[in-house]
C-alpha positions in Angstrom: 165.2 59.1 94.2 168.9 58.1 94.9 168.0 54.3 93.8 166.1 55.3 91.0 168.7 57.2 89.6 171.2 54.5 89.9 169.2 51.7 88.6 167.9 53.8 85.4 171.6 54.9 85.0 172.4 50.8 85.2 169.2 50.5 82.5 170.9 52.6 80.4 169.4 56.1 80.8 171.3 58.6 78.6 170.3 61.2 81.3 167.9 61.8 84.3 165.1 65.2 85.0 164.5 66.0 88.6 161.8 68.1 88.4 160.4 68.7 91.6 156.9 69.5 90.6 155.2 71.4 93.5 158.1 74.0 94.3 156.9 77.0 92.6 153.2 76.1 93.6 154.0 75.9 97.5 156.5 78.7 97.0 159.8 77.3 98.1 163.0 76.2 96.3 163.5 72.9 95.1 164.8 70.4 97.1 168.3 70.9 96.6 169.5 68.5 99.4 168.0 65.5 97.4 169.3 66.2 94.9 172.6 66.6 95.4 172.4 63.2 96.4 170.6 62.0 93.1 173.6 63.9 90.7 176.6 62.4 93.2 175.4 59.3 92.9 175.5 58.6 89.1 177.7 59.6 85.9 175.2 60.3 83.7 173.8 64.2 83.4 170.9 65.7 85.6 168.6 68.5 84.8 167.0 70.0 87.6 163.0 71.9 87.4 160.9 73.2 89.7 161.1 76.6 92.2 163.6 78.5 90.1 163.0 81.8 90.2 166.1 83.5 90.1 169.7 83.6 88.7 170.5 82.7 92.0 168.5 79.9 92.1 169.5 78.8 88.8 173.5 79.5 90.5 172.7 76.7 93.2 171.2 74.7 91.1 174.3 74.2 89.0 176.7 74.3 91.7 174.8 71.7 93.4 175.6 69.1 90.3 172.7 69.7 87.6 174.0 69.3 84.1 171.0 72.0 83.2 168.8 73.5 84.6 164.7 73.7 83.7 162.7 76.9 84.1 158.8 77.2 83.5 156.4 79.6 85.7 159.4 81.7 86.5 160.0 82.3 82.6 156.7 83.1 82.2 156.0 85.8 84.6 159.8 87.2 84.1 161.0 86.3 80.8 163.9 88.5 81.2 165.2 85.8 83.2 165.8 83.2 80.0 168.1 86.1 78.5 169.6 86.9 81.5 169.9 83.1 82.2 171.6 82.2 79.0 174.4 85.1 79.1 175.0 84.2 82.6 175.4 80.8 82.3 175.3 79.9 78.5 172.0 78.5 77.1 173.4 74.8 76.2 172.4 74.9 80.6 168.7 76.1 80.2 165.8 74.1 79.3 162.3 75.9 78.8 159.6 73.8 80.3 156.0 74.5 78.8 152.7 73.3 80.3 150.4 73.8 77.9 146.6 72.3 76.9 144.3 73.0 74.3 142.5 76.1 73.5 140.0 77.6 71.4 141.6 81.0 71.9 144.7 80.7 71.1 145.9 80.9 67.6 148.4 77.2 67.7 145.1 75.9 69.7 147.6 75.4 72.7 147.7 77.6 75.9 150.8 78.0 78.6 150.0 77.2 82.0 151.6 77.8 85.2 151.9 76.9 88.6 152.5 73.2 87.6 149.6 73.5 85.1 147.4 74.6 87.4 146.9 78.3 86.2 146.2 79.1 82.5 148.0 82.2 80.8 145.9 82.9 78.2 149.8 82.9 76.2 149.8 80.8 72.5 152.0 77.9 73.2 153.4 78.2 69.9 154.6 81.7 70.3 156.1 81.9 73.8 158.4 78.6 72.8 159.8 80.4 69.9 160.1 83.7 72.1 162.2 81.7 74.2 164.2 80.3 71.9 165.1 84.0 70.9 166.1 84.8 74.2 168.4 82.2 74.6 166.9 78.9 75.3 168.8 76.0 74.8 165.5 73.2 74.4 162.1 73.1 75.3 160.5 71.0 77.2 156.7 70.6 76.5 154.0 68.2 78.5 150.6 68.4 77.3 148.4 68.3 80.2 145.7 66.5 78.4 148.6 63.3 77.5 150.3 63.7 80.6 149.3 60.4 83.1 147.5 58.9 80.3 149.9 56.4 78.8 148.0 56.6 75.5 150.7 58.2 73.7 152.6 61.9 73.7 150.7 65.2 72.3 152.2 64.9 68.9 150.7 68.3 67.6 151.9 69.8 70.3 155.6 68.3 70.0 155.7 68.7 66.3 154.4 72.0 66.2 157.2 73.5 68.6 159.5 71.4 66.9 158.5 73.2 63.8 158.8 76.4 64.8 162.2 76.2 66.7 166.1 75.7 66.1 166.9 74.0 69.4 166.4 70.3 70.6 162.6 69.8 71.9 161.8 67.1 74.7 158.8 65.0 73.8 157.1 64.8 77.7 153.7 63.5 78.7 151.5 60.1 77.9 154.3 57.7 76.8 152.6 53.9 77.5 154.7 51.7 75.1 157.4 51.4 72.9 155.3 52.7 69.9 154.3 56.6 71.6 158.7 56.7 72.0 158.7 56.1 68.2 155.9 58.0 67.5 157.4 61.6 69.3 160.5 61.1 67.1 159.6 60.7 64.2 155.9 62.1 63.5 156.8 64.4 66.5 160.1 65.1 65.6 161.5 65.0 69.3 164.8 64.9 69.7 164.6 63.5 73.5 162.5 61.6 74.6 161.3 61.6 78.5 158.8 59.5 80.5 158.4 58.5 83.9 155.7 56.2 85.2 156.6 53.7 82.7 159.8 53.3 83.5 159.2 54.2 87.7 156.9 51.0 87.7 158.9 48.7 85.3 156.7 48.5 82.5 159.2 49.2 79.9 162.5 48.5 80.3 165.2 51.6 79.2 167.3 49.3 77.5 164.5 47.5 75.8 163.4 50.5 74.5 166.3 52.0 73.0 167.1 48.2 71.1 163.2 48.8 69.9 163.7 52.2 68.6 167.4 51.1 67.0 166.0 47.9 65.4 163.2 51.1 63.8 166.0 53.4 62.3 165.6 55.9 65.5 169.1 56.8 66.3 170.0 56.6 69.9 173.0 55.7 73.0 173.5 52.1 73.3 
């Protein structure tokens, strides 16, 4: 993780997500020893996910380097925690992380999972994003779990319809496979971040490649 971090900082990353995925699922806190090492080890910001459950947790997490922090499970079985989060700390540090897949009983057609997306909520995608947002989110974060590992392009109803129904940046996560799905979330999906991982883990696209793509198409970004 510590040489990934460097070289995408060197590639011209704008910022890094740790987001250790299996925390809350194998009930134990993220691995905050990593990632210390990860956030001393480059200038650029780190958000930290995965195993927060608790103001505490969120405490550490900050105090340990993260630039913001990213809750999901925890916000769904306690959503307290967002407000109590954001007057703690200030919301421009909390990120809202949504798993969510489609739905027939839902009324946005999306449902929130948990447990890394393993346990459905039966909770309108839609809805709990904007709920969050009135308790003091800063962004949200959504991954469609039927994009996510595909590389055939983000959930663009799902990004644009959070996007839609929120005043706070929204992450486009989940199925980016080339340089056309980064265009495609900020524009028909109306991201205003953009985050992938495999493609850029196994050099298939190249950060600064990308950003000179999406420039060169009248996306604004870092260069």
């Amino acid at each position: 993780p510590v040489q990934c971090a460097q070289a995408y900082q060197e590639d011209g990353a704008d910022e890094l997500a740790f987001l250790d995925i299996t925390a809350t699922v194998e009930k134990r806190k993220t691995m905050l020893n990593v990632f210390r090492q990860v956030a001393h080890a480059v200038d650029i910001p780190v958000t930290l996910g995965g195993g927060m459950r608790s103001l505490s947790d969120i405490e550490d997490a900050l105090d340990a380097g993260a630039a913001k922090v990213s809750i999901s499970s925890a916000a769904v079985r306690n959503p307290d925690l967002i407000e109590e989060a954001a007057k703690e700390f200030g919301p421009q540090y909390l990120i809202v992380a949504i798993d969510a897949d489609l739905s027939e009983e839902t009324p946005s057609g999306y449902e929130v999972y948990i447990d890394g997306g393993r346990t459905a909520t039966g909770i309108d995608a839609f809805d709990f994003a904007r709920a969050a947002v009135d308790r003091g989110a800063g962004a949200i974060l959504p991954t469609s779990k039927k994009a996510d590992g595909t590389k055939e392009g983000y959930d663009i109803p799902l990004t644009r319809g959070i996007a839609d129904r929120v005043t706070v940046p929204v992450i486009a996560s989940g199925g980016a496979g080339k340089p056309e799905h980064f265009y495609e979330a900020a524009t028909e999906g109306r991201a205003s971040v953009l985050l992938a991982a495999s493609v850029f883990h196994f050099g298939e696209i190249k950060i600064g490649d990308l950003k000179a793509y999406l420039k060169g198409r009248g996306v604004p970004v870092r260069l």
